[in-house]
C-alpha positions in Angstrom: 18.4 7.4 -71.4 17.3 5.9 -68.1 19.9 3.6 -68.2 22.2 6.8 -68.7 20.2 8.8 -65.3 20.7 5.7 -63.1 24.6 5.7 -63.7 24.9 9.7 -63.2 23.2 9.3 -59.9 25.5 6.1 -58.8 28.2 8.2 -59.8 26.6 11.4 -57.4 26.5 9.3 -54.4 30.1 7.5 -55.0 31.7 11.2 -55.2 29.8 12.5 -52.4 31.0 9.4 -49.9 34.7 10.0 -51.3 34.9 13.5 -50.9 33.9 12.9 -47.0 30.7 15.0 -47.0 28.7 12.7 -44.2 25.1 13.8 -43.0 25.1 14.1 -38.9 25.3 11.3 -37.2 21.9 11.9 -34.8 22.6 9.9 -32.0 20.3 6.8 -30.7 17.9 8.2 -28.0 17.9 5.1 -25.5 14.9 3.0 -25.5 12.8 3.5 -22.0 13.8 1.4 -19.6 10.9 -1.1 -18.0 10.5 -3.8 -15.6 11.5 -7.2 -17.3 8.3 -9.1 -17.2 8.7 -12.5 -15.8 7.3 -15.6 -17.8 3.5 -16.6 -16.6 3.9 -21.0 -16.9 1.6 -22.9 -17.8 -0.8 -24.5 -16.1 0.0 -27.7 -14.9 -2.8 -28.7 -12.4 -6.2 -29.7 -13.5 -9.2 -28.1 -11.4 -9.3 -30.1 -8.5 -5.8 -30.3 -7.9 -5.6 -26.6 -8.1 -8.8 -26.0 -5.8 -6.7 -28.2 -3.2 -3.6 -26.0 -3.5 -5.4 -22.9 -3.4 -7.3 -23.5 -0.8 -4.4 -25.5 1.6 -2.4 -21.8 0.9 -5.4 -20.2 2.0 -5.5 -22.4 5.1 -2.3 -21.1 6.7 -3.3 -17.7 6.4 -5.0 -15.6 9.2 -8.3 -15.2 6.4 -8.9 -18.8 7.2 -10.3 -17.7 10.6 -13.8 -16.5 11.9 -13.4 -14.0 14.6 -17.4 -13.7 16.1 -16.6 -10.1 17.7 -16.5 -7.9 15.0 -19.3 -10.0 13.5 -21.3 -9.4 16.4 -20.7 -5.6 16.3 -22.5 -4.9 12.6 -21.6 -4.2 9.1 -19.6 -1.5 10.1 -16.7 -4.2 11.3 -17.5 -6.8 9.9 -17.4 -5.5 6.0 -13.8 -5.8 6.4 -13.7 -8.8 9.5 -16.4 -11.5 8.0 -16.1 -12.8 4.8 -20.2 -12.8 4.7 -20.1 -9.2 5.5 -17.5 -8.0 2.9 -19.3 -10.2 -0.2 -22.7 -8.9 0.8 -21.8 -5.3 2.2 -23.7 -3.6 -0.8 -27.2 -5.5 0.3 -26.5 -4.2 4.3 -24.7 -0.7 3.3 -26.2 1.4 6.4 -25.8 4.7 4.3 -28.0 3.3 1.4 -31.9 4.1 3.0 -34.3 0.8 3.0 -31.1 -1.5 3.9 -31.8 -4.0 5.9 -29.9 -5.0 9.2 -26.9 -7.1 9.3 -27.7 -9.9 11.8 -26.1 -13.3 10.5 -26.6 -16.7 11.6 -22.8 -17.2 12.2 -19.5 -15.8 12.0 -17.5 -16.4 8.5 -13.5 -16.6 7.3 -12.4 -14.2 4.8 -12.9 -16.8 2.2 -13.4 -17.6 -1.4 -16.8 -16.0 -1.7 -15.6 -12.8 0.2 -13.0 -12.0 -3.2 -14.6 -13.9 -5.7 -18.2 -12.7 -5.4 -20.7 -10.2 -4.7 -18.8 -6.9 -3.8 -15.2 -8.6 -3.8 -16.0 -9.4 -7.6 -17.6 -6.2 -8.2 -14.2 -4.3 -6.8 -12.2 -6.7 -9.2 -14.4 -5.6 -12.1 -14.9 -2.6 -11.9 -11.3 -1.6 -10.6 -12.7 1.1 -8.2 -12.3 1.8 -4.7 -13.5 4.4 -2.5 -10.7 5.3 0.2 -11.5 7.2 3.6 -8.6 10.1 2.8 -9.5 10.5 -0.8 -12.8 12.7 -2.2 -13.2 10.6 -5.2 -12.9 6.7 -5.8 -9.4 5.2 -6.9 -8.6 3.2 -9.8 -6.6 0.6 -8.7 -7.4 -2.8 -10.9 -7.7 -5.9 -9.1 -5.9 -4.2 -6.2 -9.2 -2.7 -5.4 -10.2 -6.0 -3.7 -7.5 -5.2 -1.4 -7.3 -1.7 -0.6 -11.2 -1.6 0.2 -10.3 -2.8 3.3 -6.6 -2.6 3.9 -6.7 0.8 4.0 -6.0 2.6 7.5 -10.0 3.2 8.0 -9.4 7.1 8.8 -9.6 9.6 7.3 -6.4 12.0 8.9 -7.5 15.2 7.8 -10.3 14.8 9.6 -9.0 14.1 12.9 -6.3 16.9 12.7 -9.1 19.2 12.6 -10.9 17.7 15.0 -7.5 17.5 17.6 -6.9 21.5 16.2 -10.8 22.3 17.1 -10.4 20.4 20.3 -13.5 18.5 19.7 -11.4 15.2 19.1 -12.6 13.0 22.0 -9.9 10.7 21.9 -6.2 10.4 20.1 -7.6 7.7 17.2 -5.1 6.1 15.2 -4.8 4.6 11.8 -6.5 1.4 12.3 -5.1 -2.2 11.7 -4.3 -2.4 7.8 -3.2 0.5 6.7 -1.1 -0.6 3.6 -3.1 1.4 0.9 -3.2 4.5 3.0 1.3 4.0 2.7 1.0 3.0 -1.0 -1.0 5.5 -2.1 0.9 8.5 0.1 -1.9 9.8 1.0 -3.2 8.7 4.1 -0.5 10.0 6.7 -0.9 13.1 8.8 0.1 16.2 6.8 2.9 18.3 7.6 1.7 21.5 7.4 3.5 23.3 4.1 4.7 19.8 3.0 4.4 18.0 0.2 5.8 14.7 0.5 7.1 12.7 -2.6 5.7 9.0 -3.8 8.0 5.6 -5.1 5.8 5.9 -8.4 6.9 2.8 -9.4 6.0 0.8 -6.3 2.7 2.9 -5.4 1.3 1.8 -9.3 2.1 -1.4 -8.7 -1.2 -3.9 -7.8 -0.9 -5.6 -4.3 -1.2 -9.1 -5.8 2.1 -8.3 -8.2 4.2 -9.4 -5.3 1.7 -10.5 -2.8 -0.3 -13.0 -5.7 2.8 -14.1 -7.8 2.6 -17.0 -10.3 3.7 -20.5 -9.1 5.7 -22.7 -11.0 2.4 -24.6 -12.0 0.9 -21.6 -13.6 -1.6 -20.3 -10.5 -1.5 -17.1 -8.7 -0.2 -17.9 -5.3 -2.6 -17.6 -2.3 -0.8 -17.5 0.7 -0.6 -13.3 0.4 2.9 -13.0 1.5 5.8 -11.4 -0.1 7.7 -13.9 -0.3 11.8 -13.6 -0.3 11.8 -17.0 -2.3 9.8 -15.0 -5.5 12.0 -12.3 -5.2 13.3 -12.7 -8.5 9.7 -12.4 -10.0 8.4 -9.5 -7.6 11.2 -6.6 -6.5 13.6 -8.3 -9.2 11.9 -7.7 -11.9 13.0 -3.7 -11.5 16.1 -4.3 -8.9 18.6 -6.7 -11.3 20.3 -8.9 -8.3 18.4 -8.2 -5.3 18.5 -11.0 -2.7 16.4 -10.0 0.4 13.8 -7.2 0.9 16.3 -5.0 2.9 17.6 -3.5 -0.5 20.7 -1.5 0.1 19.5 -1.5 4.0 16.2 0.9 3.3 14.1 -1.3 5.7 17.6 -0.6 8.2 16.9 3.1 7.7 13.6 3.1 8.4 13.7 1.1 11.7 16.0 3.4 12.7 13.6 6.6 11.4 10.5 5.0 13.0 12.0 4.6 16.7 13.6 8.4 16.7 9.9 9.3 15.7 8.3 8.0 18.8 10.5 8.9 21.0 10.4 12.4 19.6 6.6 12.4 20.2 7.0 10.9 23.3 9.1 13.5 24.5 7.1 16.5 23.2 4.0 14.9 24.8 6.2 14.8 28.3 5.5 11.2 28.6 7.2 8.6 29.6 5.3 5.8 27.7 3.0 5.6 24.3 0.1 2.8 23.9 -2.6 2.1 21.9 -5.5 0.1 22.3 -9.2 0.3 21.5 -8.3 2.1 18.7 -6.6 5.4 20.2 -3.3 6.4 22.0 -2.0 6.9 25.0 0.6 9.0 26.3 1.8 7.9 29.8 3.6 10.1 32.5 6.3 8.7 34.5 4.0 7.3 37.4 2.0 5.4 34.4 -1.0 7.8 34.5 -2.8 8.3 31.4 -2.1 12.1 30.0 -5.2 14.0 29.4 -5.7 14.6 25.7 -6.1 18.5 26.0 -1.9 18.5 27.4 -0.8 16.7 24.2 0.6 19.1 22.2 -0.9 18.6 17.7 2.7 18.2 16.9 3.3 14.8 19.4 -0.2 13.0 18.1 1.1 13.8 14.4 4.1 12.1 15.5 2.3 9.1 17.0 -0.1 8.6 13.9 2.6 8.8 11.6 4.8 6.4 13.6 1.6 4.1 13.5 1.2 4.2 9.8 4.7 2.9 8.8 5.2 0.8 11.7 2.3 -1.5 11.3 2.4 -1.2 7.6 4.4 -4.2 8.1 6.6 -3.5 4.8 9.6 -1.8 6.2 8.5 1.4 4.3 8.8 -1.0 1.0 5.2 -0.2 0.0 6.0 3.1 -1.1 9.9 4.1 -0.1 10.4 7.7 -0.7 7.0 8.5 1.2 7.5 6.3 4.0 11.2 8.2 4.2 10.2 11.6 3.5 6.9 11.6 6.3 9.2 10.1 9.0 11.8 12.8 8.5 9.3 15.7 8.0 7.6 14.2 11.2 10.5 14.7 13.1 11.4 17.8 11.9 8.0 19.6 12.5 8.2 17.4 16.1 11.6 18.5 17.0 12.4 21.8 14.8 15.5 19.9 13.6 16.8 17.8 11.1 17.0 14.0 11.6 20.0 12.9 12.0 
């Protein structure tokens, strides 16, 4: 009898493939595509070998050098210029009450203890980062390190409505480092009625993916430059084939953006001439003068901060693409009342 069911339902099956009933054919949904992960080596070095590569990278790079002015000036400077002052800024925070002063003995590099303990290891840990332009604190991994202090120190908001209320003392820009204020999109001058787009992609993507990559002995890289020679493993790992960091000439385009800017704010200002300095701008007339703040017009110092933001980012708008694009042309429109062209 079973034997008998078995055959009447090969039988079923054979008839209904002959007779060319088929059941839809639901089509394959493509799988998602992500970045192709390169291949971490092995390590190769033992520990003092790798302590002597790490720190002869670390060497050539400006972090190598104590600068005693900011040291000099108090925690307020030197949590970002002295590698004392960053590793111990939770013991000398001025806003915690009972803190003592900062006064050390000597000037210090931005060196291994600075990233790899007290408040450098905490940021690392914890992933957390409180940014000047944002209300809460950011979680950005290991990048947190980073963007404590490469972050613009400003908070633009702020200013606008302090130029607005004309109780801005001075035209402050967005001071040296200002790469997570560009990767995040957030701390540029707002356009008023503007919402400006953000290179998801790049803007999730932690500082030391491209600026830490793996060596071909297996350690994370301490020089802190992109470097075109790890392309492969950094932007390539998205962009299949690139060769330099000018992909399909976006750093071209933004040169271009970035001096139309200024000149557009240097024109709305009636100036001849923009500088900055002591951490603020200043427009110039034809005979050199400084312009007095109250004759710049809001539209000419939004020009100038913005300017400032993606010029000294120092990526050529890589960093975060469609916002470094988009608040260069809505800059120049709300400066000029026209399209860039």
């Amino acid at each position: 009898m079973r034997k008998s069911l078995i055959l009447v339902l090969v039988l079923l099956v054979t008839m209904f493939i002959s007779i060319g009933c088929e059941l839809e054919e639901i089509p394959e949904t493509p799988a998602p595509q992500t970045p192709t992960q390169p291949q971490i080596p092995a390590l190769t070095l033992n520990n003092l070998d790798l302590t002597e590569r790490i720190s002869n990278e670390w060497k050539g790079t400006g972090k190598a050098f104590a600068i005693p002015d900011p040291a000099g000036r108090g925690i307020g400077c030197a949590q970002c210029h002295d590698g004392y002052g960053f590793s111990m800024f939770n013991t000398y925070n001025p806003n915690v009450t009972g803190a003592p002063a900062y006064a050390p003995k000597h000037p210090t590099g931005i060196d291994c203890q600075a990233c790899h303990t007290g408040r450098g290891k905490e940021l690392m840990d914890s992933g957390s980062v409180q940014l000047p332009f944002n209300a809460q604190p950011l979680q950005a991994g290991k990048s947190a390190n980073c963007m404590a202090c490469h972050n613009g120190n400003r908070n633009p908001e702020t200013l606008a409505q302090q130029f607005q209320a004309g109780t801005l003392a001075r035209l402050t820009y967005p001071h040296y480092g200002m790469q997570a204020a560009v990767t995040t999109g957030q701390g540029g001058m707002a356009i008023p009625g503007v919402t400006l787009p953000s290179t998801v992609a790049h803007s999730s993507t932690p500082c030391i993916t491209c600026h830490m990559p793996y060596t071909n002995e297996g350690y994370k890289s301490h020089t802190f430059k992109a470097d075109v020679a790890n392309i492969n493993q950094t932007c390539g790992t998205c962009h299949a084939g690139i060769t330099d960091f000018n992909y399909n000439g976006f750093q071209t385009e933004i040169t271009d953006l970035l001096t139309k800017v200024k000149k557009a704010a240097i024109e709305k200002a009636g100036a001849s001439d923009l500088t900055y300095a002591g951490g603020a701008f200043t427009f110039h007339d034809a005979q050199g003068a400084e312009i007095d703040i109250k004759q710049i017009p809001f539209e000419a110092y939004v020009g100038a901060y913005n300017w400032r933001l993606i010029a000294l980012d120092g990526s050529g708008g890589i960093h975060n693409p469609q916002y470094a694009r988009s608040i260069l042309r809505e800059t120049y429109r709300f400066i000029t009342g026209q399209q860039i062209q």
